[in-house]
N, C-alpha and C positions, 0 to 999 in steps of 0.2 A: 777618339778616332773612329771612322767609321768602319765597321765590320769589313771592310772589304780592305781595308788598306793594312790587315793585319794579316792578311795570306801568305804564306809562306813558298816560293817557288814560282811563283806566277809568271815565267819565260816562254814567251808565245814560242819557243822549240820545243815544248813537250808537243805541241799538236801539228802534225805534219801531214804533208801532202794540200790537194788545194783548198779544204776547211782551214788548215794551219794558214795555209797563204790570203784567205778571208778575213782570217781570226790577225793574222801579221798587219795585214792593210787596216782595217779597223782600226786599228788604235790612234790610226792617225788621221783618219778621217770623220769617225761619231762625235769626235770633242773639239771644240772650237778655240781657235789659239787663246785665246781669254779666259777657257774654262780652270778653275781652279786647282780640280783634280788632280790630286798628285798622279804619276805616273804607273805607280805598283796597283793602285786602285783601279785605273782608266784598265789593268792586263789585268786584273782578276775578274772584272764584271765582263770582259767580252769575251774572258778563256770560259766563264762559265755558261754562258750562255751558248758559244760554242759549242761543249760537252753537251749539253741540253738539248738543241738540238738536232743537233747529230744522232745524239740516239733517241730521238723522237722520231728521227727520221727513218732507223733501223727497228724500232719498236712497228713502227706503221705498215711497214713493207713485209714485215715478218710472216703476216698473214698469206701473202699470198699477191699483196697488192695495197696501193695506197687508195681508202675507199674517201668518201665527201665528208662520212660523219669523222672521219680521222682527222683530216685536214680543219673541218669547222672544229674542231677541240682543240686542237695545236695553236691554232687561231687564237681562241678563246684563251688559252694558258699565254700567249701573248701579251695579251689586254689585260691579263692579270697582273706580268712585271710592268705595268706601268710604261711599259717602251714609248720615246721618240719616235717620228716616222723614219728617221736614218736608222736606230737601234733594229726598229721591227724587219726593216729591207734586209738588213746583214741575218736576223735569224732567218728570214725565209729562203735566201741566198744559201745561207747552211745547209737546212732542211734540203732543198732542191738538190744540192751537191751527194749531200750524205745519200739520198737514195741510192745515188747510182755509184757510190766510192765502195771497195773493196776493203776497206779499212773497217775492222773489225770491231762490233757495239763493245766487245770485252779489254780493247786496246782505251776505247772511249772511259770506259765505268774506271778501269785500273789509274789511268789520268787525272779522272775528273776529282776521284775518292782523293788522293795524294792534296790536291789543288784543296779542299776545304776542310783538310783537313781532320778527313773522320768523321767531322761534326754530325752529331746524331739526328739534330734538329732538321737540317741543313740537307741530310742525307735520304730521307725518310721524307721530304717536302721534293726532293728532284726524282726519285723513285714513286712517291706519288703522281707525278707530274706523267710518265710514263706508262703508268697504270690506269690515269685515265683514259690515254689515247689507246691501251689494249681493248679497253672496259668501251669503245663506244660503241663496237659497233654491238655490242649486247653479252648477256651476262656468261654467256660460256667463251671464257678467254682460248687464242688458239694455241698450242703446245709448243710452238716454236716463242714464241712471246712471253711465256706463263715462263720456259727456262731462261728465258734474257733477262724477267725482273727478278727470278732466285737470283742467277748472278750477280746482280747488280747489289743483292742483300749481301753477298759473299766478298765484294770488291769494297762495299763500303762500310763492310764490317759491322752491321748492325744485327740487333736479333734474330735467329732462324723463326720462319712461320710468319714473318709479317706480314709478308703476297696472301697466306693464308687467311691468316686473320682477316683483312681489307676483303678476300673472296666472298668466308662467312657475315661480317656484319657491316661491310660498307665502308667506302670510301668518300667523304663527305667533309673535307675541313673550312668549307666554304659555304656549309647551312647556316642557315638564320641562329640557331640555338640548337645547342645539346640536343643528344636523346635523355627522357626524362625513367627508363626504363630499361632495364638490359634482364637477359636470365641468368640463372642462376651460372650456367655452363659456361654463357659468354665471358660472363665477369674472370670465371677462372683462366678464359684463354686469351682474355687480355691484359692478365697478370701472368700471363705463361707459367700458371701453377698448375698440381692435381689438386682432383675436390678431397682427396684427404691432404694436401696439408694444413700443418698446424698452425694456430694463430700466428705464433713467430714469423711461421714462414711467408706467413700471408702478408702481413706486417713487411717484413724486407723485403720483398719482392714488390710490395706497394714505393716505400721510400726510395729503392733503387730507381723503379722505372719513373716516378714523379718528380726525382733530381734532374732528370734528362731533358724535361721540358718545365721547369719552375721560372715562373716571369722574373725573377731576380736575375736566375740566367741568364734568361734569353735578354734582358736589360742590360749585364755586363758586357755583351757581346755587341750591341747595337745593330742586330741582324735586319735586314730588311722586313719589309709588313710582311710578302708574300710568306715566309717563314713562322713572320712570331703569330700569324694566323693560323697555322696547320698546327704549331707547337700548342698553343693553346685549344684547339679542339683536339688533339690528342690526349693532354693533361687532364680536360672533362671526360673523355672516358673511363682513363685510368681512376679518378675519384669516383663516379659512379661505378663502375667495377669493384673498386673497395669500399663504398658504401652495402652495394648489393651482398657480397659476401659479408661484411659485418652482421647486416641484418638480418642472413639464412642462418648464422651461427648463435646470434642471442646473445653474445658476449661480447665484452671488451677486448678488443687485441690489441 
């Protein structure tokens, strides 16, 4: 079964006002009476895309203003789900609304976390998605922005310091190959360890965080590309982080 037809809750009444009355209409007009899709799937992919845009669209304006390079990235992350030309009209229809809706980015992130579930994977790739569109117009993100992606860490329940981390060494799940290099520092704070712990800890903190994005996983789940691609440039980090401490330490852990 496809990742998406196993969502739990997916009633276009958690999203309300006129994105919800987008996100309502939608289901009935992106899919073609012939299309297969069961129904619970046809409401998760367009509640999500909903939440996504919507606060792509609060993530952009936060600044101050929706700028060109904001919009060309939004654009870009588009082109990345793979979207239909009907699919892409309903996100920019979103996007367009959400600007000017008073419906709050933390009403979005509380929704959208509930809808997938937690999922780590899942969570950490819509959050990045977000981070790009702070990240374009250059590398000093703005403070109203920089508190909407902590939230969004808090709403979806995933690690404290991930906006951090992505600050410090990049946000890139979409380069050609790995980095072949990291320091000694980084390694420890993308094992969200200190440089004194001990092998052990070094060791669980590698297995915890590398269960989170293991392609067995992500294979049980049948998550879309745009996902098991960010999962797996994340998981080469985490190995190169725990290679890099291995080898500062000289020992086996």
């Amino acid at each position: 079964m496809n990742w998406w037809g196993k969502l739990i809750g997916t009633g276009v009444g958690m999203l309300g006002g006129p994105i919800g009355a987008l996100a309502g209409a939608a289901i009935g007009h992106l899919y073609d009476d012939d299309d297969p899709t069961p129904q619970n799937e046809k409401k998760a992919r367009i509640l999500y895309l909903a939440y996504f845009f919507s606060c792509a669209a609060k993530i952009a304006k936060a600044d101050g203003g929706v700028s060109a390079t904001e919009i060309e990235t939004t654009e870009n992350l588009m082109g990345r789900f793979g979207l239909d030309a009907k699919t892409e009209e309903f996100c920019k229809n979103v996007f367009r609304k959400a600007k000017a809706s008073r419906r709050s980015i933390d009403e979005d992130l509380k929704e959208a976390g509930r809808l997938i579930g937690f999922d780590k994977n899942i969570a950490a790739s819509f959050i990045g998605g977000l981070f790009e569109i702070a990240r374009s117009n250059g590398p000093n993100i703005n403070k109203l922005q920089l508190r909407y992606l902590i939230r969004a860490e808090e709403r979806f329940k995933i690690q404290d310091g991930l906006i951090q981390s992505w600050l410090k060494h990049g946000y890139t799940p979409h380069q050609e190959g790995p980095d072949t290099q990291i320091s000694l520092e980084q390694a420890y704070e993308v094992l969200n360890i200190s440089a004194n712990a001990s092998g052990a800890e070094v060791k669980k903190a590698y297995y915890a965080k590398a269960a989170d994005f293991h392609p067995d996983k992500l294979k049980s789940k049948d998550l879309p590309e745009k996902f098991t691609e960010f999962a797996n440039s994340e998981l080469a980090k985490i190995n190169l982080a725990y290679e890099t401490i291995k080898s500062a330490k000289m020992t086996r852990l």
